[in-house]
C-alpha positions as CSV (number, residue, x, y, z in Angstrom):
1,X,-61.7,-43.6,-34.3
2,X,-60.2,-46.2,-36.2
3,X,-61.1,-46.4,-40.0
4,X,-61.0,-49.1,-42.7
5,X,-61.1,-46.9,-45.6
6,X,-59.9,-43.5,-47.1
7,X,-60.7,-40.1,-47.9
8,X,-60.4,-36.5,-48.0
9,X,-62.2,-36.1,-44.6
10,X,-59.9,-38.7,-42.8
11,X,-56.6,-38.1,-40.9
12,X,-54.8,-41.2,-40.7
13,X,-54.1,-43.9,-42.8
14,X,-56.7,-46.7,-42.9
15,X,-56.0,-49.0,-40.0
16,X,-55.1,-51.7,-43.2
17,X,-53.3,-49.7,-44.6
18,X,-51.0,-48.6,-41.9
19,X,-47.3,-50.1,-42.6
20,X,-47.4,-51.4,-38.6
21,X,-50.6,-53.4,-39.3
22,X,-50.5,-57.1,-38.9
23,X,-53.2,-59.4,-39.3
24,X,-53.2,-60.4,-35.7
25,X,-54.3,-56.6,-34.8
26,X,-58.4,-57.5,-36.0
27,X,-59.6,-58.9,-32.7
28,X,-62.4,-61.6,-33.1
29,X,-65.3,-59.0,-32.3
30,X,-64.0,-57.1,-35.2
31,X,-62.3,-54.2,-33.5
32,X,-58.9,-53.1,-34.3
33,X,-56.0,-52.6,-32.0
34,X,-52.4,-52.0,-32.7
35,X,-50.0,-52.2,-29.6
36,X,-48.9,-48.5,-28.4
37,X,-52.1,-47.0,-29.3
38,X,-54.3,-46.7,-26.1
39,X,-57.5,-45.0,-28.1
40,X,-60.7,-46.7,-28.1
41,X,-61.3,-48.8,-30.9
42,X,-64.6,-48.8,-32.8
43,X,-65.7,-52.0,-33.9
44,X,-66.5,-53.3,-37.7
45,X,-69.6,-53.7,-37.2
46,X,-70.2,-49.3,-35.4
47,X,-68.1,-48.5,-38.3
48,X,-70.7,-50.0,-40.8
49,X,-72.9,-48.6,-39.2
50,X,-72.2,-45.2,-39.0
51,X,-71.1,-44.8,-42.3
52,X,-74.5,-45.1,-44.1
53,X,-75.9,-42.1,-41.7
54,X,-72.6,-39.8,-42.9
55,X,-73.2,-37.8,-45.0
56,X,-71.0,-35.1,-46.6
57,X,-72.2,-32.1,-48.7
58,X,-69.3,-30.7,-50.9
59,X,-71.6,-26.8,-50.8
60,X,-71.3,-26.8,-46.7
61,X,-68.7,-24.7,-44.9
62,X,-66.6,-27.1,-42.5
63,X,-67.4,-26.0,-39.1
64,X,-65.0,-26.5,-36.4
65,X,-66.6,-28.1,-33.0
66,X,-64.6,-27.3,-30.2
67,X,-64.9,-25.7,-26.4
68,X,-62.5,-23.2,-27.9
69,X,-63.8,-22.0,-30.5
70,X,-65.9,-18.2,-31.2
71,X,-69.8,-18.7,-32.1
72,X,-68.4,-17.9,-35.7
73,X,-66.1,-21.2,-35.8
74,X,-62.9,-18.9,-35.5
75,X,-60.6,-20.1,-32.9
76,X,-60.7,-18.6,-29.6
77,X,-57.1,-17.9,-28.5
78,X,-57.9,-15.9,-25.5
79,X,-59.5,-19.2,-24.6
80,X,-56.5,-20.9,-24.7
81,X,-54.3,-18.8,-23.4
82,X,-56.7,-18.9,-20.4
83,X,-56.5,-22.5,-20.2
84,X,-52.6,-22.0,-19.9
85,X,-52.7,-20.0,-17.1
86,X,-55.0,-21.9,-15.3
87,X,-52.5,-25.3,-16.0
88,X,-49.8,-22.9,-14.0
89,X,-48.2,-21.8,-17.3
90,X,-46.0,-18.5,-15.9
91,X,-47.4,-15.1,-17.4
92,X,-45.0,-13.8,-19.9
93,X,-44.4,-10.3,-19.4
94,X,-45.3,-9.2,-22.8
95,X,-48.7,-10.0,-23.0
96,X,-49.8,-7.4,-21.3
97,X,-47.1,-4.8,-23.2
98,X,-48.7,-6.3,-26.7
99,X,-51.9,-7.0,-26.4
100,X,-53.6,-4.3,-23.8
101,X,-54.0,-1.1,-25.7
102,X,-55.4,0.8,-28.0
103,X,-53.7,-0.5,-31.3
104,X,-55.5,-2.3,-34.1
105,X,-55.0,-6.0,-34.4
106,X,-53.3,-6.4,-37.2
107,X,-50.2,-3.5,-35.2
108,X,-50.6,-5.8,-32.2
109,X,-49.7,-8.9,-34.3
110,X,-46.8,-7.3,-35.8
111,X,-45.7,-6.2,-32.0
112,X,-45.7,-9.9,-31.0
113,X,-43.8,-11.3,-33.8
114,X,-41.4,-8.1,-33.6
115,X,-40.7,-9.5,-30.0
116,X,-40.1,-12.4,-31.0
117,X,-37.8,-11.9,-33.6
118,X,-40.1,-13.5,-36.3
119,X,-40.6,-10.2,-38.6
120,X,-40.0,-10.7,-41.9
121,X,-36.2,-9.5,-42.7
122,X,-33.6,-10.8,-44.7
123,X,-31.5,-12.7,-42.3
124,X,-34.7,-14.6,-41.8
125,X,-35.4,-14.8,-45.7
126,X,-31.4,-15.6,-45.9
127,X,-31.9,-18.7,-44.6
128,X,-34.9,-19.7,-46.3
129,X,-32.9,-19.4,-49.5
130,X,-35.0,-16.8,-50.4
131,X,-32.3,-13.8,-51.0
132,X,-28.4,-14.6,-51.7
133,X,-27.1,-11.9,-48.9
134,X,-28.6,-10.3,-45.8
135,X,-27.4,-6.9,-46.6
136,X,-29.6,-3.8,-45.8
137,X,-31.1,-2.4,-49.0
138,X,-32.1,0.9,-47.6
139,X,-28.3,1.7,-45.8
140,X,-26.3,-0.9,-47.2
141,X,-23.9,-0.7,-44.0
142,X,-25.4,-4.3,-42.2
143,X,-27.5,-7.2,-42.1
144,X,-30.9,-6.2,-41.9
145,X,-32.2,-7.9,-38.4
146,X,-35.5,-7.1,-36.7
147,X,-33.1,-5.0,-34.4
148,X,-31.4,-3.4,-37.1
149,X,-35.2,-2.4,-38.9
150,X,-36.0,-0.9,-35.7
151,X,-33.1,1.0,-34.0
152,X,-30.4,0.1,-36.2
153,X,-30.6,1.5,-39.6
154,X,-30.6,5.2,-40.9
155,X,-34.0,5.8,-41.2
156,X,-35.1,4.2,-38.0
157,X,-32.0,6.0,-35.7
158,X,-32.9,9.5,-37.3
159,X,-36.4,8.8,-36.4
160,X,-35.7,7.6,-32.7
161,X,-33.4,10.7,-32.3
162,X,-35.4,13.2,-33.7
163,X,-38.4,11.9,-31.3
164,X,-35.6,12.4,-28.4
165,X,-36.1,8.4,-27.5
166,X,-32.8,6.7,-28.2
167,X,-33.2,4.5,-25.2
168,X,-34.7,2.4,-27.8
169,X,-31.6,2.0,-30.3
170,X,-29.7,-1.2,-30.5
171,X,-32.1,-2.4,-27.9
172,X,-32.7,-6.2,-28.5
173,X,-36.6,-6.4,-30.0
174,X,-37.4,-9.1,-26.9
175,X,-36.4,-6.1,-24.6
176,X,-38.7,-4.0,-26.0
177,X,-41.7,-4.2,-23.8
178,X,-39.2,-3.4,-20.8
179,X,-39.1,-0.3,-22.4
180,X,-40.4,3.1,-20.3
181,X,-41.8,6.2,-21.2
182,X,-39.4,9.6,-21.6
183,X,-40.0,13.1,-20.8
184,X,-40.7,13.5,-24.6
185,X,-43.4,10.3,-24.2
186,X,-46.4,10.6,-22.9
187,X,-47.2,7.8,-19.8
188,X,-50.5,6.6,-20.9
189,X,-51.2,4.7,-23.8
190,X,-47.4,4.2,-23.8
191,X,-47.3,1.0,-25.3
192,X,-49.5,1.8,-28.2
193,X,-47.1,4.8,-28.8
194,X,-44.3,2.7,-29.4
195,X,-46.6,0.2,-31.5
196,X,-47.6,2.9,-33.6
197,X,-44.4,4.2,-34.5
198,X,-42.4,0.5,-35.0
199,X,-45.2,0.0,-37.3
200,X,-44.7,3.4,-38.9
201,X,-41.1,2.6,-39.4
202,X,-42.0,-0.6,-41.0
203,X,-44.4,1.2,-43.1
204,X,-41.9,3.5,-44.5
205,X,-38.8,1.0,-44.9
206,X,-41.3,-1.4,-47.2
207,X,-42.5,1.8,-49.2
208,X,-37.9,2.6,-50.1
209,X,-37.3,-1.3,-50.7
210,X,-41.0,-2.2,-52.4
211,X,-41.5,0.6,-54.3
212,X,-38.3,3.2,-54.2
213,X,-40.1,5.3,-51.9
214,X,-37.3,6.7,-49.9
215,X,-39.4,9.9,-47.6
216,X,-37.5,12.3,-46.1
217,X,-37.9,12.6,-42.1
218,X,-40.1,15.3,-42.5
219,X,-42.6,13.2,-44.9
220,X,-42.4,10.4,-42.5
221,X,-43.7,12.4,-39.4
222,X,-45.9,13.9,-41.4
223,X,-47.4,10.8,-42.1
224,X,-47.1,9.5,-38.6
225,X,-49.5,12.5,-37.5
226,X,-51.9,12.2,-40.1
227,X,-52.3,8.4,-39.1
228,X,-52.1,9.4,-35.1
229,X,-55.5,11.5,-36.3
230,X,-56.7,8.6,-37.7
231,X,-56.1,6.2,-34.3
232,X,-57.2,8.6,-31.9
233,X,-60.8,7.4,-33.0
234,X,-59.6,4.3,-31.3
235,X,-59.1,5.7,-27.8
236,X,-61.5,6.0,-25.2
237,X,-63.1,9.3,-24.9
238,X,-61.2,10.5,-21.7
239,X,-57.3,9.5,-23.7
240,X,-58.2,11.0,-27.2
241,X,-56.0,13.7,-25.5
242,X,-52.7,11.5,-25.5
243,X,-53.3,11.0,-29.6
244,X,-53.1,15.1,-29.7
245,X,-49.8,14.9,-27.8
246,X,-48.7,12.4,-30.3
247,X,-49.2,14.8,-33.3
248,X,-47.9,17.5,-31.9
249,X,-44.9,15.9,-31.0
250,X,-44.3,14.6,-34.6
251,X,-45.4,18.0,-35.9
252,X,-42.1,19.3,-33.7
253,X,-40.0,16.7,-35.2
254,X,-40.8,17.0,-38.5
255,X,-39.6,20.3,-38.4
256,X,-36.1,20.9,-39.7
């Protein structure tokens, strides 16, 4: 709608205001129109009157109005990404690998910014201007890349080995959901296995650069299956059984 006066609750310019406004853009009915811009144009006279009925209370929540949106005024992306689909958008292949598990939301979000390469690291931070080098502070022996916080540094290799799943080092982190289970894995719930412990490994590298907490394997296994404990709760009744496979199997590696 075009507007002849400004505000916080407007997003454009007023129409007079705008630096491509020319006189000759006020038609004789009092509507507004400015070549390019194929919108419909309110007139003066439904402007002045609608702004008399407005009314704005500075206590009320904004509430967002749109076929996409929850009953809570969230946004709906599962919505949207429906509506992609059904434009013919192709499915990418790691929806499914992200989002279709058992992990809590907050683990799948990191899994979908992991493969995309948009976890916070200091190559990234590098060139925000944000850190003067991209050095590793835990090994000090590379740049520290989402691959290299992964697969590549000391921690994460020792961890991957130990769990006898080294298909996974210097993997690229947009390969990741091409991954497969081992003999060491178990099949189901695979996925969330693999979001559980990059998370895991993320948890442990911010606890040696954040707060010089540099664990030994055996006290990050541990903690892997005290927290496996903790997301079994999450699993349906008939798969609680894979979350016991998971602690035994980092009970086994944290052994020396």
């Amino acid at each position: 709608m075009a507007h002849f006066y400004s505000g916080p609750y407007t997003t454009e310019r007023p129409i007079l205001a705008r630096p491509d406004f020319e006189p000759g853009h006020i038609n004789p009915d009092g509507s507004s129109h400015i070549p390019g811009r194929s919108r419909p144009k309110r007139t003066r006279p439904e402007v002045e009157g609608i702004l008399p009925r407005t009314l704005l209370q500075e206590s009320a929540r904004d509430q967002r109005s749109s076929p996409f949106c929850k009953a809570d005024s969230s946004l709906d992306t599962g919505a949207i990404y429906q509506l992609l689909k059904a434009k013919g958008q192709p499915n990418d292949a790691r929806a499914t690998f992200i989002w279709q598990n058992s992990a809590p939301p907050r683990v799948q979000l990191f899994m979908w910014l992991l493969l995309r390469g948009r976890i916070q690291c200091r190559t990234i931070l590098l060139k925000k201007n944000v850190v003067q080098d991209a050095v590793c502070e835990v090994c000090r022996e590379a740049e520290e890349t989402p691959e290299h916080i992964i697969s590549g540094c000391t921690i994460s290799k020792q961890f991957w080995e130990k769990l006898g799943f080294t298909v996974i080092i210097g993997m690229p982190v947009d390969s990741i959901h091409n991954l497969t289970p081992t003999s060491t894995i178990p099949t189901q719930e695979f996925s969330t296995f693999v979001a559980f412990a990059c998370w895991q490994l993320r948890k442990a590298r911010n606890a040696a650069v954040f707060r010089n907490e540099l664990k030994t394997q055996a006290q990050v296994f541990a903690e892997c299956r005290n927290t496996a404990m903790l997301w079994r709760a999450r699993m349906p009744r008939r798969k609680k059984g894979v979350a016991d496979q998971w602690c035994q199997l980092f009970e086994m590696a944290r052994q020396p």
